[in-house]
Predicted model as a PDB file, atoms N, CA, C, CB and O in Angstrom, pLDDT in the B-factor column:
MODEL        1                                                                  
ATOM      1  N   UNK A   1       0.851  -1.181   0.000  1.00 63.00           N  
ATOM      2  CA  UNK A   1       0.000   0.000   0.000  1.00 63.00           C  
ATOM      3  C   UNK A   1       0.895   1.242   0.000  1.00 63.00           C  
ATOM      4  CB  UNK A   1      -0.967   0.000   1.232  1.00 63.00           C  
ATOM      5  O   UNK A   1       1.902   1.184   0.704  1.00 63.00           O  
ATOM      6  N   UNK A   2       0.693   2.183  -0.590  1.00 87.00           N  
ATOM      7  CA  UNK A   2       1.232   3.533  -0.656  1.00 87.00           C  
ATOM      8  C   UNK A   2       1.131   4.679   0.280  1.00 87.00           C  
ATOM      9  CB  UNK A   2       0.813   3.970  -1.639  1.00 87.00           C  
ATOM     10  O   UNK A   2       1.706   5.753   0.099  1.00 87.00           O  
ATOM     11  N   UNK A   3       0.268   4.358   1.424  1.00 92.00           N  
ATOM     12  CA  UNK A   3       0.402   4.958   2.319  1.00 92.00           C  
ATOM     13  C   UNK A   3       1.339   4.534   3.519  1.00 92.00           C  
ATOM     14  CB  UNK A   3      -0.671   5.133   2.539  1.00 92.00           C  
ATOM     15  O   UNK A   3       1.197   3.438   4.062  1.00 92.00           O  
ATOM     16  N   UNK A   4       2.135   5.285   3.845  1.00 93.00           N  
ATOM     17  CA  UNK A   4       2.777   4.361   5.077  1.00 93.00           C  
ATOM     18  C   UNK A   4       2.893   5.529   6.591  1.00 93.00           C  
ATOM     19  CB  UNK A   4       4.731   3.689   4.458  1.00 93.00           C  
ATOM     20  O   UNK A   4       3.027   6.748   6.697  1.00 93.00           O  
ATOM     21  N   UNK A   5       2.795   4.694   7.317  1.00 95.00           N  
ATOM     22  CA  UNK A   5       2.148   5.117   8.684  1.00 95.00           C  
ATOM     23  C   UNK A   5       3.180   4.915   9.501  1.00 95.00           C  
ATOM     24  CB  UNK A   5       0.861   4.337   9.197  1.00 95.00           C  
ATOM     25  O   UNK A   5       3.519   3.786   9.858  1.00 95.00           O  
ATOM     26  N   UNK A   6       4.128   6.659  10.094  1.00 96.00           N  
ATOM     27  CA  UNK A   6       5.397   6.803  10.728  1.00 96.00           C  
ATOM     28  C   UNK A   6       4.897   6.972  12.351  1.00 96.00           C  
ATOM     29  CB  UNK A   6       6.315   8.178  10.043  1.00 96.00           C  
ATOM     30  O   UNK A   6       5.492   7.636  13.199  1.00 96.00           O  
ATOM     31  N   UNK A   7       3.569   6.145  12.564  1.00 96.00           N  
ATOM     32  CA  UNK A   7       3.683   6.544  14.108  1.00 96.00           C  
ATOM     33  C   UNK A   7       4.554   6.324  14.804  1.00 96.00           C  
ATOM     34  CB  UNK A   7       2.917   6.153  14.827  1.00 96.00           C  
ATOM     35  O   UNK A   7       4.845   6.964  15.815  1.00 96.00           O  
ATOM     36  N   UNK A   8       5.104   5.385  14.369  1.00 95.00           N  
ATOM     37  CA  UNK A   8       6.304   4.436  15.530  1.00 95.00           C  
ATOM     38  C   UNK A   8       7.398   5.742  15.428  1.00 95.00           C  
ATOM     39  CB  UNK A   8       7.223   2.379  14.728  1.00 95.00           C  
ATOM     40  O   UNK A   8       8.054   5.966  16.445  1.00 95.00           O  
ATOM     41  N   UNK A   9       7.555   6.367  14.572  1.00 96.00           N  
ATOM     42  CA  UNK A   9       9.014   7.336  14.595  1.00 96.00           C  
ATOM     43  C   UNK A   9       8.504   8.853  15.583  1.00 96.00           C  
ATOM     44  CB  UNK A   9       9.581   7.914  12.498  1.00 96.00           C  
ATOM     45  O   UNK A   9       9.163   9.559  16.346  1.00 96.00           O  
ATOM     46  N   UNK A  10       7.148   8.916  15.172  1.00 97.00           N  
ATOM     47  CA  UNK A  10       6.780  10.031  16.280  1.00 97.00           C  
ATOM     48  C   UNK A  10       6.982   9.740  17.595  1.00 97.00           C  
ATOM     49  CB  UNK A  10       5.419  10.409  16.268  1.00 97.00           C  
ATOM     50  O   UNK A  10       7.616  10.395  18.422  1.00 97.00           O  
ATOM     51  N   UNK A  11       6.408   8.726  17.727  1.00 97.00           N  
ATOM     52  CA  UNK A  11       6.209   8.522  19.320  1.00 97.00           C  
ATOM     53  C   UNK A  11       7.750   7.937  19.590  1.00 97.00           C  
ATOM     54  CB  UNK A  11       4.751   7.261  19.828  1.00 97.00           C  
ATOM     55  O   UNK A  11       8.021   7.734  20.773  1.00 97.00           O  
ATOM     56  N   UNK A  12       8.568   7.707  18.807  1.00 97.00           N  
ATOM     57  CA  UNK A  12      10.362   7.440  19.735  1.00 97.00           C  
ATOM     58  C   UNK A  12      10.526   9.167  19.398  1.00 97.00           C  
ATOM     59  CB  UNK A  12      12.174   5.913  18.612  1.00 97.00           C  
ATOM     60  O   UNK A  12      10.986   9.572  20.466  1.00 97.00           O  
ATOM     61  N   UNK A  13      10.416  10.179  18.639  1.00 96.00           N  
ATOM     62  CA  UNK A  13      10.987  11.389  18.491  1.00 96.00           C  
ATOM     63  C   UNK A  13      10.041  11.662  20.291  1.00 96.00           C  
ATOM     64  CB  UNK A  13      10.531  12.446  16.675  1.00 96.00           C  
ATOM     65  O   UNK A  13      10.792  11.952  21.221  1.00 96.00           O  
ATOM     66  N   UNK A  14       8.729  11.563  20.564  1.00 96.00           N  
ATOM     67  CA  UNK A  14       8.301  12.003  21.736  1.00 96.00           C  
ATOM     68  C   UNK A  14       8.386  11.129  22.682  1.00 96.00           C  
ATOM     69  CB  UNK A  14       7.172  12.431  21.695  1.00 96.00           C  
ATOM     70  O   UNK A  14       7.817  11.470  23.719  1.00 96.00           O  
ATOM     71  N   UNK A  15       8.923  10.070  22.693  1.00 97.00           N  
ATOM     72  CA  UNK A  15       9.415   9.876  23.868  1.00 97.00           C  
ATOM     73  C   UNK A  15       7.992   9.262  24.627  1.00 97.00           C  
ATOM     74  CB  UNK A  15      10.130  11.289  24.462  1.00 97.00           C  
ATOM     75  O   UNK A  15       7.449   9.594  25.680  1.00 97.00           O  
ATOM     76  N   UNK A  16       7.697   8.379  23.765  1.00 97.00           N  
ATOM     77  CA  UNK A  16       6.499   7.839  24.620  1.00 97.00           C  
ATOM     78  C   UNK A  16       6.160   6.616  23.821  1.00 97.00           C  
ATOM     79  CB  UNK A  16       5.142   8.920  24.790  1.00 97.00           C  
ATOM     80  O   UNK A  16       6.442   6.405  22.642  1.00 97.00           O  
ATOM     81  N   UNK A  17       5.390   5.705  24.814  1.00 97.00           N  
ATOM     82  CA  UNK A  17       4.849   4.187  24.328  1.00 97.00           C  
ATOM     83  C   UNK A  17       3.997   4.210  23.605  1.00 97.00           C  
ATOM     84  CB  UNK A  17       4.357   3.299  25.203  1.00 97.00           C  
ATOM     85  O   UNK A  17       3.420   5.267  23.858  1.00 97.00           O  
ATOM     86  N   UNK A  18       3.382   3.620  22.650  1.00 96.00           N  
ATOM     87  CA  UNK A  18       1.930   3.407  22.096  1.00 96.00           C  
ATOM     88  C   UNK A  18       1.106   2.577  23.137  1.00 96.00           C  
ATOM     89  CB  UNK A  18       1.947   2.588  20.618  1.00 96.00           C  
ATOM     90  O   UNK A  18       0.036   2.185  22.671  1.00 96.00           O  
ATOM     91  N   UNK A  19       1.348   2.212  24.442  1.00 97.00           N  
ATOM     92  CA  UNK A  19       0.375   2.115  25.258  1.00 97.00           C  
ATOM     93  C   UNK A  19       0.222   3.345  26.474  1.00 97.00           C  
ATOM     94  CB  UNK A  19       0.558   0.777  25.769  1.00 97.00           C  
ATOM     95  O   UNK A  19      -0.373   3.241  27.547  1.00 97.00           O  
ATOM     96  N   UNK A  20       0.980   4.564  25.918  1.00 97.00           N  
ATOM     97  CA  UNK A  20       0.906   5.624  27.012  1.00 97.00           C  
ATOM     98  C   UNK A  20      -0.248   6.521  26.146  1.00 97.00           C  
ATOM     99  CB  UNK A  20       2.595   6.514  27.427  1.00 97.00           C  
ATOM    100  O   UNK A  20      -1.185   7.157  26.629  1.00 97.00           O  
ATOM    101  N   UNK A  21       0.214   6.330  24.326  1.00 97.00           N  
ATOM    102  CA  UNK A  21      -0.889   7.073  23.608  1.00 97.00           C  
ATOM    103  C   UNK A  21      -2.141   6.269  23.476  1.00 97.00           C  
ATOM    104  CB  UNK A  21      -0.445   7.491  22.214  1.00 97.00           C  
ATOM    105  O   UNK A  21      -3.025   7.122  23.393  1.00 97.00           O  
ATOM    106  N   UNK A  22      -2.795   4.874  23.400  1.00 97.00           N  
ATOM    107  CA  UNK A  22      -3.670   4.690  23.494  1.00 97.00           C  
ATOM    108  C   UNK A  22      -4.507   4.925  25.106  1.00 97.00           C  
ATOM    109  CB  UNK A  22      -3.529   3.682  22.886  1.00 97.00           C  
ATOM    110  O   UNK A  22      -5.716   4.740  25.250  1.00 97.00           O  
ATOM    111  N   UNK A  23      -3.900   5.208  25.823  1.00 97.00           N  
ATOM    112  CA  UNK A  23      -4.356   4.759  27.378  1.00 97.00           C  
ATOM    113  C   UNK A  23      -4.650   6.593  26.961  1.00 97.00           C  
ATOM    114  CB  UNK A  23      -2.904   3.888  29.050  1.00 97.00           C  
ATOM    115  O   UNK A  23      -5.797   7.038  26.992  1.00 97.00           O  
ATOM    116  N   UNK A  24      -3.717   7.284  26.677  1.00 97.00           N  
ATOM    117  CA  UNK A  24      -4.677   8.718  26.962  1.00 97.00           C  
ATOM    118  C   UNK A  24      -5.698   9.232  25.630  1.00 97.00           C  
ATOM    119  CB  UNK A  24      -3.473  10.170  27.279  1.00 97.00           C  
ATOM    120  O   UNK A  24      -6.299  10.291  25.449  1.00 97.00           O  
ATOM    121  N   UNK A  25      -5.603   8.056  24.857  1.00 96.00           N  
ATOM    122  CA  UNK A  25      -6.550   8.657  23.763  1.00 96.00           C  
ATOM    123  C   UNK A  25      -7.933   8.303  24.062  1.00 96.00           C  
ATOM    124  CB  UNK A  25      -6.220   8.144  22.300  1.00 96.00           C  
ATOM    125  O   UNK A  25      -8.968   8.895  23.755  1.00 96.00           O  
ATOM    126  N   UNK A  26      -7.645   6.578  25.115  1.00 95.00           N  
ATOM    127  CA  UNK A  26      -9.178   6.003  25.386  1.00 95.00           C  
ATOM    128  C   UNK A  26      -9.384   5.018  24.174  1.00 95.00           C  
ATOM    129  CB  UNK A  26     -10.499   7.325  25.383  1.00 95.00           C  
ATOM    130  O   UNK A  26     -10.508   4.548  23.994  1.00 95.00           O  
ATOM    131  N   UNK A  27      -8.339   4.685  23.333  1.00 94.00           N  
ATOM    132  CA  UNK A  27      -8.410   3.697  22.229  1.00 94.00           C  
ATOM    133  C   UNK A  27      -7.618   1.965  23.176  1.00 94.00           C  
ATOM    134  CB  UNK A  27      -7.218   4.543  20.563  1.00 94.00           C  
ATOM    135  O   UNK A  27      -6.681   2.045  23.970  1.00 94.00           O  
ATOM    136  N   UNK A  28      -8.241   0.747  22.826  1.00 95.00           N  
ATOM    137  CA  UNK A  28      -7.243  -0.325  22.919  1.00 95.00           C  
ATOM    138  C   UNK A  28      -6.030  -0.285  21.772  1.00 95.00           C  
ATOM    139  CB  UNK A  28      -8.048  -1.690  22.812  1.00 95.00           C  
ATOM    140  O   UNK A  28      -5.926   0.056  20.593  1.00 95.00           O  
ATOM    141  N   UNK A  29      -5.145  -0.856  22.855  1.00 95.00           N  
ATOM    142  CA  UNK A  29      -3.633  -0.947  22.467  1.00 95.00           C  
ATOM    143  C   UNK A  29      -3.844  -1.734  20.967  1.00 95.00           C  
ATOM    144  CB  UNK A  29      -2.562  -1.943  23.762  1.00 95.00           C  
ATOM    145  O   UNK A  29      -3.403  -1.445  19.855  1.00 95.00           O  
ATOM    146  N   UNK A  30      -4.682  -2.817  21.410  1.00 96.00           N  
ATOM    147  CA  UNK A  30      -4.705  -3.298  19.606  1.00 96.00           C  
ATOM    148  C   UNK A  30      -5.329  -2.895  18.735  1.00 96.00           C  
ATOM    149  CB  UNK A  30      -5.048  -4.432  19.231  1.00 96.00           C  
ATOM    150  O   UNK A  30      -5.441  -3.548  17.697  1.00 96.00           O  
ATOM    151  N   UNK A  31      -5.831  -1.875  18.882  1.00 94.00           N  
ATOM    152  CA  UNK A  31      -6.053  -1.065  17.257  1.00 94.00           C  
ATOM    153  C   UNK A  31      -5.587   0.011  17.131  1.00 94.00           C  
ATOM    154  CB  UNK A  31      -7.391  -0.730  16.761  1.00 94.00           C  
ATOM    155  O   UNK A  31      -5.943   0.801  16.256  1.00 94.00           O  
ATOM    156  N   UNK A  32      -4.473   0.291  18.213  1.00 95.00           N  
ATOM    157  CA  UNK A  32      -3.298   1.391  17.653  1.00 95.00           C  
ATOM    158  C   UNK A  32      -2.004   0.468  17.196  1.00 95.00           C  
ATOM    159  CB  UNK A  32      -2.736   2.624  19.043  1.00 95.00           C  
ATOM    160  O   UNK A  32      -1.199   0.950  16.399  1.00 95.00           O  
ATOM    161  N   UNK A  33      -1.833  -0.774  17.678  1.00 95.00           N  
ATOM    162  CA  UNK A  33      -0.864  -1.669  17.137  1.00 95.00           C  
ATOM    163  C   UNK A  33      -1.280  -1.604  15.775  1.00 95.00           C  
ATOM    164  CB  UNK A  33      -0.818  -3.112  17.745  1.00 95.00           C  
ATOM    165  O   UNK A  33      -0.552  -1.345  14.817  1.00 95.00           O  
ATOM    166  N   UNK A  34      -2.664  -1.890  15.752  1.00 95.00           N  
ATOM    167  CA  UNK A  34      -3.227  -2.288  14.135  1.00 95.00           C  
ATOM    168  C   UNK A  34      -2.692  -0.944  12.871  1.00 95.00           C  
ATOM    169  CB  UNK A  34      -5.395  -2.321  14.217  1.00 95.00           C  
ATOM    170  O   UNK A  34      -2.269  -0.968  11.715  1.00 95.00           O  
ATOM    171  N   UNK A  35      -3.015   0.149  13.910  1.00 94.00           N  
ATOM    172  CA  UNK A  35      -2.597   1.675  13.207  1.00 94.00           C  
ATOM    173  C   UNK A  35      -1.220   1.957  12.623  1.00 94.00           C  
ATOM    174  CB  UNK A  35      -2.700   2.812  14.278  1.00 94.00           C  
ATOM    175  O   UNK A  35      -0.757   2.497  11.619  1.00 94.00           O  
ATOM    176  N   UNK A  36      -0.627   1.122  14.108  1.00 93.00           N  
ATOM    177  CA  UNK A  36       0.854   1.721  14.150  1.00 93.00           C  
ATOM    178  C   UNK A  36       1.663   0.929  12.799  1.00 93.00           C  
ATOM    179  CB  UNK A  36       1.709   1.305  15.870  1.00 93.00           C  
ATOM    180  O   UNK A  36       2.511   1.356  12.015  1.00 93.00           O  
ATOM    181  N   UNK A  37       0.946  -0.491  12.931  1.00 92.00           N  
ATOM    182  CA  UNK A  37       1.937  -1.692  11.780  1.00 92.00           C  
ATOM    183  C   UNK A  37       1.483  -0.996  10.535  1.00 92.00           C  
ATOM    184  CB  UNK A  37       1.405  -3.774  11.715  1.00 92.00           C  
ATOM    185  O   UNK A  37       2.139  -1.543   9.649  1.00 92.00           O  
ATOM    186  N   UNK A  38       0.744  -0.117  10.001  1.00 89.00           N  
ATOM    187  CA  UNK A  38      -0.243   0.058   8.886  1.00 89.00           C  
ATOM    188  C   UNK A  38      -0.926  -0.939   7.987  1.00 89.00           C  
ATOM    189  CB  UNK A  38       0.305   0.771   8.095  1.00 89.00           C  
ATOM    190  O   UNK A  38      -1.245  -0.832   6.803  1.00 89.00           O  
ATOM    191  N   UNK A  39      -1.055  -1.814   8.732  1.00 93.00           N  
ATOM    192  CA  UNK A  39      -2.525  -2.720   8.480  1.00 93.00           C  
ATOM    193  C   UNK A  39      -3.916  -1.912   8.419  1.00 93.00           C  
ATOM    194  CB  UNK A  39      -2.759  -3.824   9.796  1.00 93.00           C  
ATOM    195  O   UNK A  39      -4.783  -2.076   7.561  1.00 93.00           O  
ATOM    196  N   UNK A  40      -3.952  -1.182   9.287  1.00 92.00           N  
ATOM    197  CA  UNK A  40      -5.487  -0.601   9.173  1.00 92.00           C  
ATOM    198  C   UNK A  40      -5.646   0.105   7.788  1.00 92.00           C  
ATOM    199  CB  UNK A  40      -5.851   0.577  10.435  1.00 92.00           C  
ATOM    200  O   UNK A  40      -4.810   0.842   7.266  1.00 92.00           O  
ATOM    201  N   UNK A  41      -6.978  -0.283   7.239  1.00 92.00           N  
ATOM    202  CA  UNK A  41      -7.540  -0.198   6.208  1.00 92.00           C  
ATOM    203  C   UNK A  41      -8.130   1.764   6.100  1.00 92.00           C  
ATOM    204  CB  UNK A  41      -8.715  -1.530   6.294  1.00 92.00           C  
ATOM    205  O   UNK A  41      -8.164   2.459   5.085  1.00 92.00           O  
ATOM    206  N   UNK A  42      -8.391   2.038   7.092  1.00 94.00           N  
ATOM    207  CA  UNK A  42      -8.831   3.459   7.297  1.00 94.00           C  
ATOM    208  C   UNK A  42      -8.643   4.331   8.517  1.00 94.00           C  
ATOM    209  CB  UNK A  42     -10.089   3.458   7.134  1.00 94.00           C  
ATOM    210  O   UNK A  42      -8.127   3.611   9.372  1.00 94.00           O  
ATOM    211  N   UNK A  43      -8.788   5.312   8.897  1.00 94.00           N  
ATOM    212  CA  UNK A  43      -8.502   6.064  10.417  1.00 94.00           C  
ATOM    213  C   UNK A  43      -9.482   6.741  10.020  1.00 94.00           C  
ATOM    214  CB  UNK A  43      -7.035   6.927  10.954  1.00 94.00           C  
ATOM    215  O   UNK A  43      -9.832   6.891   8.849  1.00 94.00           O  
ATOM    216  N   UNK A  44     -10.161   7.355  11.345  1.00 95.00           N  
ATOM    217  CA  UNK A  44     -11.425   8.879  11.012  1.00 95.00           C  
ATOM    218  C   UNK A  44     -10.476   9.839  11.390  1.00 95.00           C  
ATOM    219  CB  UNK A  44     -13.177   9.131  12.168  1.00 95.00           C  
ATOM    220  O   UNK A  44      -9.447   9.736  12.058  1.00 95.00           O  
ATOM    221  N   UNK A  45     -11.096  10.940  10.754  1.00 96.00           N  
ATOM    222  CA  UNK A  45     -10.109  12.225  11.298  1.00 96.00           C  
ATOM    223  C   UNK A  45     -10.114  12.840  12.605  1.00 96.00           C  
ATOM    224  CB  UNK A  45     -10.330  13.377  10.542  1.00 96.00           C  
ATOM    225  O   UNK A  45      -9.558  13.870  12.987  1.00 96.00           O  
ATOM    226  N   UNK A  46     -11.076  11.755  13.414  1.00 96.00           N  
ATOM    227  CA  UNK A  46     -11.235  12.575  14.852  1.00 96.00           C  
ATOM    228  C   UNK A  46     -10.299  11.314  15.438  1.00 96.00           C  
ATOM    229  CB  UNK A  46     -13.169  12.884  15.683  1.00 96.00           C  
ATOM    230  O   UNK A  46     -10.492  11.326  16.654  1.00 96.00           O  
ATOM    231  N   UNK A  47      -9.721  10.640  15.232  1.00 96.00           N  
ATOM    232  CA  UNK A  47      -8.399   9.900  15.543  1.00 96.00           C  
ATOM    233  C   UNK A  47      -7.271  10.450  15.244  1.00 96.00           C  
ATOM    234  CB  UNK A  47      -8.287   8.748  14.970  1.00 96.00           C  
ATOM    235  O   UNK A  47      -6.368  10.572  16.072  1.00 96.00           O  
ATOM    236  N   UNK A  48      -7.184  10.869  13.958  1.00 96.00           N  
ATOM    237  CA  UNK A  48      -5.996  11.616  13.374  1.00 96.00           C  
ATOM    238  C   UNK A  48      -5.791  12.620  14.095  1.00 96.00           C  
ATOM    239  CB  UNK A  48      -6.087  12.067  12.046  1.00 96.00           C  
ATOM    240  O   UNK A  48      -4.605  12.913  14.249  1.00 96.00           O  
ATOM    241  N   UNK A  49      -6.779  13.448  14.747  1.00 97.00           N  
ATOM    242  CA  UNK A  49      -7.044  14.875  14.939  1.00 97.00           C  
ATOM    243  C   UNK A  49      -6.345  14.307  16.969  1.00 97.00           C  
ATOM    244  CB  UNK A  49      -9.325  15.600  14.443  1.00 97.00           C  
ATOM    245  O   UNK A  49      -5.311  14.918  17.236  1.00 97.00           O  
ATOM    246  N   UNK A  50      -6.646  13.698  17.704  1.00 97.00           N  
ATOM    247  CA  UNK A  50      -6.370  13.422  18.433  1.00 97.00           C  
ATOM    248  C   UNK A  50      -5.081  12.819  19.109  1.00 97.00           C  
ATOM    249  CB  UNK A  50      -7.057  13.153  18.372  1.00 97.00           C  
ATOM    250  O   UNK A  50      -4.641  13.011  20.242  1.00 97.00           O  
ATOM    251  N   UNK A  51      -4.514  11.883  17.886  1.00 97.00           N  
ATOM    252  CA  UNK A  51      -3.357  11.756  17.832  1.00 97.00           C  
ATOM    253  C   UNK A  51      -2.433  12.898  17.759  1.00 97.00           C  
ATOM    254  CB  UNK A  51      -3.241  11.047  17.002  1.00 97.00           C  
ATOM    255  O   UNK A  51      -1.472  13.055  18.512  1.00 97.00           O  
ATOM    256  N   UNK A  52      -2.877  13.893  16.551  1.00 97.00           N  
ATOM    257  CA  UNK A  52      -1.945  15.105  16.507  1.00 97.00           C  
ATOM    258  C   UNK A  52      -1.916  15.849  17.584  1.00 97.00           C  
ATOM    259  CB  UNK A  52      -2.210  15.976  15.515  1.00 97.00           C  
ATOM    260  O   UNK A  52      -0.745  16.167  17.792  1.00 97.00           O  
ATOM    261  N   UNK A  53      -2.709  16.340  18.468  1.00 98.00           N  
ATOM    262  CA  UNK A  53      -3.017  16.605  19.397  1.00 98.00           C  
ATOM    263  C   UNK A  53      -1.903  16.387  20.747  1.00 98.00           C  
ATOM    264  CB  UNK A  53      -4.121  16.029  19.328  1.00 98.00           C  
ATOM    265  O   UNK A  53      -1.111  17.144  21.308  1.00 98.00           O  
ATOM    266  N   UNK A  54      -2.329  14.823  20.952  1.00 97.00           N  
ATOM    267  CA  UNK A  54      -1.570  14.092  21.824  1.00 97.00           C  
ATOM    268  C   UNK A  54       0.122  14.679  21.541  1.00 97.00           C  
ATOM    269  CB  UNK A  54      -1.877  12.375  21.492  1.00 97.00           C  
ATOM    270  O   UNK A  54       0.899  15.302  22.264  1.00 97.00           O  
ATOM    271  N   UNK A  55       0.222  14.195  20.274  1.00 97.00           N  
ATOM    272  CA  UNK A  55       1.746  14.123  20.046  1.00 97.00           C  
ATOM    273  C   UNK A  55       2.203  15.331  19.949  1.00 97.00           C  
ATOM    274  CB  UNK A  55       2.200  13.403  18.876  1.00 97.00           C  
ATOM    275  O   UNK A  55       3.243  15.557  20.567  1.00 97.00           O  
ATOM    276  N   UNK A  56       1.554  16.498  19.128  1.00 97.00           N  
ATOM    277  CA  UNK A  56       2.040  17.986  18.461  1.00 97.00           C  
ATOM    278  C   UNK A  56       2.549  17.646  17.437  1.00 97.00           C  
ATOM    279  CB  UNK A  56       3.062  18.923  19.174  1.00 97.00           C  
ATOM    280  O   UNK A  56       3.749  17.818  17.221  1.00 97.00           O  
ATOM    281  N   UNK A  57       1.727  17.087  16.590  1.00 97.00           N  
ATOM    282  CA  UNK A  57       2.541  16.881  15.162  1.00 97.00           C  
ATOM    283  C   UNK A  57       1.617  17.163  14.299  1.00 97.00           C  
ATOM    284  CB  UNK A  57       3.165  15.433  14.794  1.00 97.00           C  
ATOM    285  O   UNK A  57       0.563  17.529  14.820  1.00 97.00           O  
ATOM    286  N   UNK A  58       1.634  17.116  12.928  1.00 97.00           N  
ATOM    287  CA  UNK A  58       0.975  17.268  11.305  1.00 97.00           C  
ATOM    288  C   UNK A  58       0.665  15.955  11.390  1.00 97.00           C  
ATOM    289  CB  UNK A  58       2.002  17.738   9.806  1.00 97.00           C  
ATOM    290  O   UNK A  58       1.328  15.087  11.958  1.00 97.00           O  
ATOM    291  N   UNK A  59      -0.749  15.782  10.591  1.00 97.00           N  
ATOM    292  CA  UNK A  59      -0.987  14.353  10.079  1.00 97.00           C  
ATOM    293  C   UNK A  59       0.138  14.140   9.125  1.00 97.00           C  
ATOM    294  CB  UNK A  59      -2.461  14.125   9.338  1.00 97.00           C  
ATOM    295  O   UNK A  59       0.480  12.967   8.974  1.00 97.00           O  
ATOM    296  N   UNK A  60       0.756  15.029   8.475  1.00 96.00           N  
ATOM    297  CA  UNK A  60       1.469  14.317   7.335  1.00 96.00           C  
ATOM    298  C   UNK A  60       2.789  13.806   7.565  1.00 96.00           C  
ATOM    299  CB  UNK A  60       1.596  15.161   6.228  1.00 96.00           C  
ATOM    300  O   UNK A  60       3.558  13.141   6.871  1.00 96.00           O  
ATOM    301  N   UNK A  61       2.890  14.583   9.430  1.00 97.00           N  
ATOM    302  CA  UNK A  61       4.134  13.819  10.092  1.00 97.00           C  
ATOM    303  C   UNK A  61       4.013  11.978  10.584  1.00 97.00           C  
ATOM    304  CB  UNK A  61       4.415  14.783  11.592  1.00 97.00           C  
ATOM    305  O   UNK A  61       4.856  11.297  11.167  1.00 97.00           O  
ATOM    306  N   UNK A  62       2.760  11.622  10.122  1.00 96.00           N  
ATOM    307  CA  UNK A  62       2.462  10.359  11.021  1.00 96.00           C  
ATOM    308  C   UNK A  62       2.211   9.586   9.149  1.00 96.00           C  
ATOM    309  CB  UNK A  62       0.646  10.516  12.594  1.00 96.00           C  
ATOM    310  O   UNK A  62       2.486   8.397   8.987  1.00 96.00           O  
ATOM    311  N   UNK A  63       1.800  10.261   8.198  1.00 96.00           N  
ATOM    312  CA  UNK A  63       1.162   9.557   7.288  1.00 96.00           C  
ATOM    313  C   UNK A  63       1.443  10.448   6.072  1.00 96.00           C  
ATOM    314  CB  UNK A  63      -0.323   9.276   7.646  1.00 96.00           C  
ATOM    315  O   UNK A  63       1.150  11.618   5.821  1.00 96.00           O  
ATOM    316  N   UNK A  64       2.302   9.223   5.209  1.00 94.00           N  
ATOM    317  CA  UNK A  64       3.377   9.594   4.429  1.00 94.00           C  
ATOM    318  C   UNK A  64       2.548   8.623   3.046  1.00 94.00           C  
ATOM    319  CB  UNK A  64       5.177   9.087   5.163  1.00 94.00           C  
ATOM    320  O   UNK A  64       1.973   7.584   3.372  1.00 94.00           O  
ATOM    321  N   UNK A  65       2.551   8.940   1.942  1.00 94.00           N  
ATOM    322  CA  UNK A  65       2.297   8.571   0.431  1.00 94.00           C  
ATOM    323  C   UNK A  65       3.912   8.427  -0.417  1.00 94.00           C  
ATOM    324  CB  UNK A  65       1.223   9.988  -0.337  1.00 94.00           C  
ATOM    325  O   UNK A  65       4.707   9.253  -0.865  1.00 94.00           O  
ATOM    326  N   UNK A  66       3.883   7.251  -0.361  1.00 90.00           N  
ATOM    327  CA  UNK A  66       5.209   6.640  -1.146  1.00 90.00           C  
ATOM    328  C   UNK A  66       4.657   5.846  -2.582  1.00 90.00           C  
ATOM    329  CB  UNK A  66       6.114   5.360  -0.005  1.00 90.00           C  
ATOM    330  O   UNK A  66       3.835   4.930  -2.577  1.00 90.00           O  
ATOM    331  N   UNK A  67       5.259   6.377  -3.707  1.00 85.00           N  
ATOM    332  CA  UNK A  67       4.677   5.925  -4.579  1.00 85.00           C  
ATOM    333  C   UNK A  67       5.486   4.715  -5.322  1.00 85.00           C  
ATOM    334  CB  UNK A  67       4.327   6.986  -5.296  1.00 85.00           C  
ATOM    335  O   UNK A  67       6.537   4.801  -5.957  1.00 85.00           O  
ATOM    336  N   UNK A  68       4.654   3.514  -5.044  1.00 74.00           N  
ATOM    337  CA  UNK A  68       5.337   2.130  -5.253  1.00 74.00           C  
ATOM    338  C   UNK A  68       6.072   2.094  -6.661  1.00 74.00           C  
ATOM    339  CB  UNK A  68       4.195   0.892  -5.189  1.00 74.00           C  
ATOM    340  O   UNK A  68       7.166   1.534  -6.736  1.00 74.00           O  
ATOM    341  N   UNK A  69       5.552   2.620  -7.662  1.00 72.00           N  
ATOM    342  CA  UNK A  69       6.125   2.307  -8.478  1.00 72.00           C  
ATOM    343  C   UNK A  69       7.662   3.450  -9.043  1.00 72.00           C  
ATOM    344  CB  UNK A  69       4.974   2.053  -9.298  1.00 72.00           C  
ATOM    345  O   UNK A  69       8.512   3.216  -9.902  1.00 72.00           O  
ATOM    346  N   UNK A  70       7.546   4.272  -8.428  1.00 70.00           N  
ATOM    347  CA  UNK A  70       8.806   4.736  -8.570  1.00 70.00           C  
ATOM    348  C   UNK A  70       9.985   4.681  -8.162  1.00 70.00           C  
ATOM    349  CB  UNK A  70       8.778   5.426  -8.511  1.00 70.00           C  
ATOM    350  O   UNK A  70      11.043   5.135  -8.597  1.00 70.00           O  
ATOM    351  N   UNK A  71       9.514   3.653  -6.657  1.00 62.00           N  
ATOM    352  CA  UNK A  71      10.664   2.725  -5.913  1.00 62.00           C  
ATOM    353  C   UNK A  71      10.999   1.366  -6.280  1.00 62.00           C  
ATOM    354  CB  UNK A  71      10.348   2.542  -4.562  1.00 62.00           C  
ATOM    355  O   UNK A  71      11.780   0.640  -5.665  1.00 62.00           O  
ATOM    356  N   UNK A  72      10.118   0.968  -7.707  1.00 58.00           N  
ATOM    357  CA  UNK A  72      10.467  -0.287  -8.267  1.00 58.00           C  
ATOM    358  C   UNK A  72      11.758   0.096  -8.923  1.00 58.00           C  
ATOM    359  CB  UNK A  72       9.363  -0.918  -9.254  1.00 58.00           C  
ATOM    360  O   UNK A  72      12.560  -0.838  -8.913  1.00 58.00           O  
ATOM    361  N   UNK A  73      12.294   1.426  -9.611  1.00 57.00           N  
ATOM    362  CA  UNK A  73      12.905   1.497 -10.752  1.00 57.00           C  
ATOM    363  C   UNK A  73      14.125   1.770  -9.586  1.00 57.00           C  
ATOM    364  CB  UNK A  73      12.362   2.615 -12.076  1.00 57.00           C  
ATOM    365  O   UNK A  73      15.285   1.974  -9.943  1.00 57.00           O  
TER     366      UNK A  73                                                      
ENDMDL                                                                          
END                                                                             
């Protein structure tokens, strides 16, 4: 998939667990694991919006568009 999902690099730049950000978002740990691996199929923006929040970051700091086929060549 062409989206790829840098939570894991935010949360080591802030210095915190993905069970310190789900425990204060009010989400289970396994569907921010699900978030964090980028398995999840979709996010709402009042997740996105909360995460940024939490962390102080841009969505586009957590969620990055890599375009597969220009990393084939």
């Amino acid at each position: 998939m062409p989206i790829v999902v840098n939570l894991d690099i935010i949360l080591a730049r802030r210095k915190m667990s993905l069970t310190e950000l789900s425990s204060r978002m009010g989400i289970t740990i396994a569907n921010m694991s699900i978030l964090k691996s980028g398995k999840a199929k979709a996010i709402r923006f009042s997740t996105l919006d909360d995460i940024c929040k939490i962390l102080n970051c841009q969505p586009g700091d957590i969620l990055e568009y890599v375009d597969e086929e220009k990393e084939a060549f």
